[in-house]
Backbone as CSV, one residue per row, in Angstrom:
resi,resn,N_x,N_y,N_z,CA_x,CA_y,CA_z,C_x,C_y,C_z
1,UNK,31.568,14.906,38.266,31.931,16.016,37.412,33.021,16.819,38.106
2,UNK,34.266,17.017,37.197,35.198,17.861,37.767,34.734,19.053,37.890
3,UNK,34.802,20.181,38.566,34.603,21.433,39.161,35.769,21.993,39.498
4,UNK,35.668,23.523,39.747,37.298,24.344,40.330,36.672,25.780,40.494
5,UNK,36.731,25.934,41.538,36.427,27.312,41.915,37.743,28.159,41.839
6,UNK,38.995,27.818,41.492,40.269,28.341,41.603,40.505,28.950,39.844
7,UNK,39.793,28.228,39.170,40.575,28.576,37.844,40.028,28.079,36.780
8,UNK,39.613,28.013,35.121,38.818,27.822,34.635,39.721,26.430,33.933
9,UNK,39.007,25.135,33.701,39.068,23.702,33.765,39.043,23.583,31.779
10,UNK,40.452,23.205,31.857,40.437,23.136,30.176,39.872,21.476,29.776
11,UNK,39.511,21.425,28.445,39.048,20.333,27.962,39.162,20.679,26.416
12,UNK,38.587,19.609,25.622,38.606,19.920,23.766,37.406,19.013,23.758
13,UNK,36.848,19.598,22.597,36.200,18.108,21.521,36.796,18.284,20.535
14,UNK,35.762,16.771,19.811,36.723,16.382,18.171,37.920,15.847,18.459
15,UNK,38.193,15.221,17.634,39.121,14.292,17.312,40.707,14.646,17.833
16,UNK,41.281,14.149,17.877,42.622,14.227,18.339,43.409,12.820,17.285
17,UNK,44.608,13.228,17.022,45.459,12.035,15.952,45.913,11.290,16.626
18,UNK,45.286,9.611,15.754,45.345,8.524,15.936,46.380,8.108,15.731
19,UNK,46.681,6.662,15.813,48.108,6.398,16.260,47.918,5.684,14.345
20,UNK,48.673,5.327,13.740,48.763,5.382,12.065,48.549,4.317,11.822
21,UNK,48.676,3.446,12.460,48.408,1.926,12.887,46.656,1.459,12.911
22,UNK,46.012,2.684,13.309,44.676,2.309,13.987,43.861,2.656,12.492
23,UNK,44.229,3.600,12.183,43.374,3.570,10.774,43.019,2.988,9.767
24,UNK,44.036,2.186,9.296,43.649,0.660,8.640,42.589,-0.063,8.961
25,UNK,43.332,-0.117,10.491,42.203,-1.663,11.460,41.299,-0.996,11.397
26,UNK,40.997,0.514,11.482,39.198,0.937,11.916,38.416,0.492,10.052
27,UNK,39.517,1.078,9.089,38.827,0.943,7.621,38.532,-0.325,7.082
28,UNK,39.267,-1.504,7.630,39.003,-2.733,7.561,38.074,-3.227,8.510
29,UNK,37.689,-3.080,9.569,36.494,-2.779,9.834,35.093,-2.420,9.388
30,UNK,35.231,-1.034,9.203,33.927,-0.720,8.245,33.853,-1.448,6.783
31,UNK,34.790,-2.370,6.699,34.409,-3.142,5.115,33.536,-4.155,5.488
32,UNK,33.636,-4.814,6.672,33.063,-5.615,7.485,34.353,-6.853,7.399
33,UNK,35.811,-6.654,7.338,36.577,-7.556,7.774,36.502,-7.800,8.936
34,UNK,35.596,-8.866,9.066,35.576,-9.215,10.942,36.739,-10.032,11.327
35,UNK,37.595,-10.481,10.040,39.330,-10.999,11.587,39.770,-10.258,11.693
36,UNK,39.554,-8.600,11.522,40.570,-7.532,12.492,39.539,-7.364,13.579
37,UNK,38.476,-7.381,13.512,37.591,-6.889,14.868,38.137,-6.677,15.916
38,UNK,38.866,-7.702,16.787,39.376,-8.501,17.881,40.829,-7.755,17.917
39,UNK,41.566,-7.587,16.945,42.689,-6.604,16.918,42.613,-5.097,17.623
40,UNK,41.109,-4.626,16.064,40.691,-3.228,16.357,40.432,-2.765,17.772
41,UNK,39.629,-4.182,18.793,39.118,-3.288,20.414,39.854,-3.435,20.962
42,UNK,41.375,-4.017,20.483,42.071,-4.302,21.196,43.081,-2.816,21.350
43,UNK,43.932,-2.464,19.793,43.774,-1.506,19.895,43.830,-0.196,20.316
44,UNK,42.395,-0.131,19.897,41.657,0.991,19.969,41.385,0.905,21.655
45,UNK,41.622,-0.102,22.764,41.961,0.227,24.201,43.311,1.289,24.512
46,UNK,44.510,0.452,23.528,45.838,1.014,23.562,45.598,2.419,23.247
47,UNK,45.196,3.041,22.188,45.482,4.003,21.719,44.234,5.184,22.376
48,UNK,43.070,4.549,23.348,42.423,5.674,24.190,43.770,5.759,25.247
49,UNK,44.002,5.035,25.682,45.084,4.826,27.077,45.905,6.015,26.421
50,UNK,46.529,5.876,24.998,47.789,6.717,24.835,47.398,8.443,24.316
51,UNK,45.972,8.232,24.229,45.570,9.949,23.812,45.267,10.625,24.962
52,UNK,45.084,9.644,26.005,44.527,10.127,27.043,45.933,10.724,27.955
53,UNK,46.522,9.722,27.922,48.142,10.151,28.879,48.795,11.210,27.990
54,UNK,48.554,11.529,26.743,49.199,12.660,26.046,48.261,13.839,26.701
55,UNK,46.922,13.687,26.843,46.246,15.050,27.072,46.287,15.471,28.859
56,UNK,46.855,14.071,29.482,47.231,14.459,30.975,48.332,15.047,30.993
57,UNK,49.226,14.655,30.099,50.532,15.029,30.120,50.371,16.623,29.816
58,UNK,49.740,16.991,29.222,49.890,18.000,28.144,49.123,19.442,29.523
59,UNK,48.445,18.854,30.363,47.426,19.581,31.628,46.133,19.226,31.194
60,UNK,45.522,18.931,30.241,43.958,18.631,30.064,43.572,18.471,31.064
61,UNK,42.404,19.344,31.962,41.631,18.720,33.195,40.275,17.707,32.611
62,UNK,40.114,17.934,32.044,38.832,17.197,31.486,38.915,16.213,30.394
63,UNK,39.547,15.156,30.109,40.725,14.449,28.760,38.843,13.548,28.754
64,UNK,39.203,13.374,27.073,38.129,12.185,26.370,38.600,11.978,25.457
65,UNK,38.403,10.438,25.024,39.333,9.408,23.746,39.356,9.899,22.953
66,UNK,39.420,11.168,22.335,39.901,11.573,20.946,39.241,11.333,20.016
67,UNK,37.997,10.852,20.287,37.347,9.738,19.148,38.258,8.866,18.407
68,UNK,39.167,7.824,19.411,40.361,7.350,18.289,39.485,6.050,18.183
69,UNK,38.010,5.854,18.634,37.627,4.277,18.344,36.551,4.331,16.937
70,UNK,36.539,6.248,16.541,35.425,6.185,15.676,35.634,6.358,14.318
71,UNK,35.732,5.932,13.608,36.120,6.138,12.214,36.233,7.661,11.620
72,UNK,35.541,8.340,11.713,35.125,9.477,11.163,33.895,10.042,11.894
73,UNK,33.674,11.643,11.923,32.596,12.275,12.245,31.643,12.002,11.429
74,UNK,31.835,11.691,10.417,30.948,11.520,8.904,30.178,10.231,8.817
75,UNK,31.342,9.432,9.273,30.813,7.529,8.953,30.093,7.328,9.934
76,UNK,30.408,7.888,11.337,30.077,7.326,12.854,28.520,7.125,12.970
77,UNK,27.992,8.569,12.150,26.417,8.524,12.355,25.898,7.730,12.200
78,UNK,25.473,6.774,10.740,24.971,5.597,10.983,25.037,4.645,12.101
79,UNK,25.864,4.603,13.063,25.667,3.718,14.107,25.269,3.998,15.048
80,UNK,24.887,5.498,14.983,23.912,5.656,16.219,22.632,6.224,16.067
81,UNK,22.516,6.655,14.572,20.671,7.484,14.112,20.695,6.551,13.020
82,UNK,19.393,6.478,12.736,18.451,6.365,11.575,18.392,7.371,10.749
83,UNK,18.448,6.618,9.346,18.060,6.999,8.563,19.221,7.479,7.262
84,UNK,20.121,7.101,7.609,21.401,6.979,6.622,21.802,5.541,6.099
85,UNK,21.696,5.407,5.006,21.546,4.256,4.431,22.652,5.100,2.901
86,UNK,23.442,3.632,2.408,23.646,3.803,1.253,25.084,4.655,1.156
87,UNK,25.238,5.645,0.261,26.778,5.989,0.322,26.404,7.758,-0.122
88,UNK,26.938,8.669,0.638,27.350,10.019,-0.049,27.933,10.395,-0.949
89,UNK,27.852,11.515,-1.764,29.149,11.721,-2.670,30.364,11.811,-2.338
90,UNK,31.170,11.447,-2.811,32.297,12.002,-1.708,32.729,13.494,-1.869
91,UNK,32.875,13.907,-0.461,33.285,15.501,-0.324,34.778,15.697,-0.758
92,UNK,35.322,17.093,-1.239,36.816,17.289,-0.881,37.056,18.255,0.602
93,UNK,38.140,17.916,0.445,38.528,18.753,2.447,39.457,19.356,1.908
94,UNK,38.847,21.026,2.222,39.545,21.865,1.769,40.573,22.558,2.552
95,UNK,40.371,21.975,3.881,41.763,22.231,4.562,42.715,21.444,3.971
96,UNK,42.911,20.220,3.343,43.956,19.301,3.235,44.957,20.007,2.090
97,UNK,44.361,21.135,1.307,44.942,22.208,0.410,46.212,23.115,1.363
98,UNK,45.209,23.645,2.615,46.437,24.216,3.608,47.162,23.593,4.416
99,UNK,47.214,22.519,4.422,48.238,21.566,5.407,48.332,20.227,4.690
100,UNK,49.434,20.785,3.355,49.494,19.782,2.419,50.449,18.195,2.978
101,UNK,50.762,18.394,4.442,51.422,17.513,5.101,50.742,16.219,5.327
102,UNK,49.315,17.239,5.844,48.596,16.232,6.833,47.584,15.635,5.658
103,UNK,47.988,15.976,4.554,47.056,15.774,3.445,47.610,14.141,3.334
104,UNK,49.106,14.443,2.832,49.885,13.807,2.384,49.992,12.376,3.163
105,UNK,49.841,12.369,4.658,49.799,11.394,5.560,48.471,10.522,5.174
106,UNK,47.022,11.337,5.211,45.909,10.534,4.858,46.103,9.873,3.486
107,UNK,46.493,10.092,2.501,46.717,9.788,1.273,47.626,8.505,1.379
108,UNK,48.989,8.664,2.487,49.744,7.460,2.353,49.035,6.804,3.210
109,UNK,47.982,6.902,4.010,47.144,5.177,4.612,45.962,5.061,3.631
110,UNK,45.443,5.963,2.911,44.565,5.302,2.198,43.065,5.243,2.394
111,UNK,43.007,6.023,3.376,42.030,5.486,4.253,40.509,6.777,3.973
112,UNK,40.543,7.934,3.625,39.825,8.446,2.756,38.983,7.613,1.466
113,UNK,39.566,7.263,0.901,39.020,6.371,-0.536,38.522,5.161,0.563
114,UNK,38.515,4.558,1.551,37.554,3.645,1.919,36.795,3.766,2.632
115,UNK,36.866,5.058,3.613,35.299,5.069,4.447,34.313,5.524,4.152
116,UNK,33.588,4.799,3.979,32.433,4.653,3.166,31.296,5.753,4.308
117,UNK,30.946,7.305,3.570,30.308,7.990,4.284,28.649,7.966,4.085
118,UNK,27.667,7.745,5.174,26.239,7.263,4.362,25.666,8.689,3.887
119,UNK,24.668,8.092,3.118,23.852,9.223,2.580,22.776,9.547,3.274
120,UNK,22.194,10.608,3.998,21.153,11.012,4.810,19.607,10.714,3.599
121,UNK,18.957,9.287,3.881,18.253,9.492,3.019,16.339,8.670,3.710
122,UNK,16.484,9.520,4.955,15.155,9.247,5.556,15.344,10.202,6.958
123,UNK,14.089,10.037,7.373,13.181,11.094,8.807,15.182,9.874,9.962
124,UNK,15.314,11.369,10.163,16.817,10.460,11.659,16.123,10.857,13.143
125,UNK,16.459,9.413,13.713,16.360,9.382,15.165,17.447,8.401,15.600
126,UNK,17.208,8.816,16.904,18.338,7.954,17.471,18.152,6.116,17.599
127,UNK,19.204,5.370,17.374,19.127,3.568,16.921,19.268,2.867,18.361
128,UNK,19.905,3.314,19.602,20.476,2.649,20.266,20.555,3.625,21.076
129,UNK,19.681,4.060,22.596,19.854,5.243,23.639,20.532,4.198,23.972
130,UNK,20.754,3.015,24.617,21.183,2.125,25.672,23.119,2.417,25.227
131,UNK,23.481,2.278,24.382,24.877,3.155,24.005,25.197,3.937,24.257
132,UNK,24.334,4.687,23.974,24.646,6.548,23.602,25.280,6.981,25.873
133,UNK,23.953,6.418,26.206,24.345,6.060,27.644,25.463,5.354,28.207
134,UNK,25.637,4.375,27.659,27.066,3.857,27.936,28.108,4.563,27.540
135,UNK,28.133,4.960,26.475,29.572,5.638,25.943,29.596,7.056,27.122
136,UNK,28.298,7.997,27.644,28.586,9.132,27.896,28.453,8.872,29.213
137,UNK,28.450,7.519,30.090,28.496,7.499,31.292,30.267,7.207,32.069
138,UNK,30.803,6.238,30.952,32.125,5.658,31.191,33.295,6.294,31.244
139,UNK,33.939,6.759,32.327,34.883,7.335,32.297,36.173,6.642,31.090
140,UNK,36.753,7.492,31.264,38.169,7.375,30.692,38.855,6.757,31.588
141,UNK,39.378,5.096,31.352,40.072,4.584,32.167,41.273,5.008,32.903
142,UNK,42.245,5.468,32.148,42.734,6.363,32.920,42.897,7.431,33.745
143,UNK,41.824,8.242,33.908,41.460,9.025,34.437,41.406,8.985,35.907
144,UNK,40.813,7.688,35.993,40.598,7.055,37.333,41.706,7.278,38.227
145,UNK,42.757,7.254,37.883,44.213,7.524,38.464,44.282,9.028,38.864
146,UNK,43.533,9.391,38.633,44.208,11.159,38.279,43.338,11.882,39.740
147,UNK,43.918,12.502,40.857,43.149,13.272,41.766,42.198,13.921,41.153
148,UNK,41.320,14.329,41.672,39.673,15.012,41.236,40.364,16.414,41.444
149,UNK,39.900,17.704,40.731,39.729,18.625,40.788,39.350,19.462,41.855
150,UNK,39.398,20.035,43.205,38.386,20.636,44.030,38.278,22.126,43.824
């Protein structure tokens, strides 16, 4: 764990923007097109590497993949709790009203109208600790490069 007795250690959560390329491969994915699979981890290596060197670049002391390997905050759950099965209504995002740009970008990949968000429709627990552990033990490959904090 980075530490600093000198000065207070910036970091973010949530998502950070994916490279425009990756959103397809993740939505073809969740259709269950398995000949992008092999593309997608491929990837979705490239594009942690490149969120990560943007947030070193940028001073991030504490950088994590952006969630650029997860489809959505919305879709992701099913793959790690119980009890979402089936499909939600679909929501509107009422920010996409104030940043009719970034509206405009999701609209030209398309990729809204296909991720399929589940419907919360039983008692949720967690599907897979043996993950949940892996994902929150593994550094950020790049990182490894980067002097430690003292």
């Amino acid at each position: 764990m980075k530490r600093s007795t000198e000065r207070i250690l910036t970091t973010h959560t949530g998502s950070l923007p994916r490279p425009s390329d990756l959103l397809p491969l993740i939505a073809a994915a969740e259709a269950g097109n398995v000949a992008e699979v092999d593309r997608l981890r491929s990837r979705i290596r490239l594009a942690v590497a490149e969120v990560v060197q943007r947030q070193i670049d940028a001073g991030v002391d504490i950088v994590n993949d952006g969630e650029a390997s997860k489809p959505s905050y919305s879709t992701y759950v099913k793959d790690r709790l119980t009890g979402f099965h089936g499909e939600a209504d679909v929501m509107a995002i009422a920010d996409l009203a104030d940043y009719p740009e970034f509206g405009e970008r999701f609209a030209r990949q398309g990729v809204l109208e296909t991720l399929k968000r589940p419907a919360c429709t039983a008692p949720i627990s967690y599907k897979d600790l043996d993950a949940l552990v892996i994902i929150t033990t593994k550094p950020t490959r790049p990182t490894w490069r980067r002097s430690p904090m003292r």
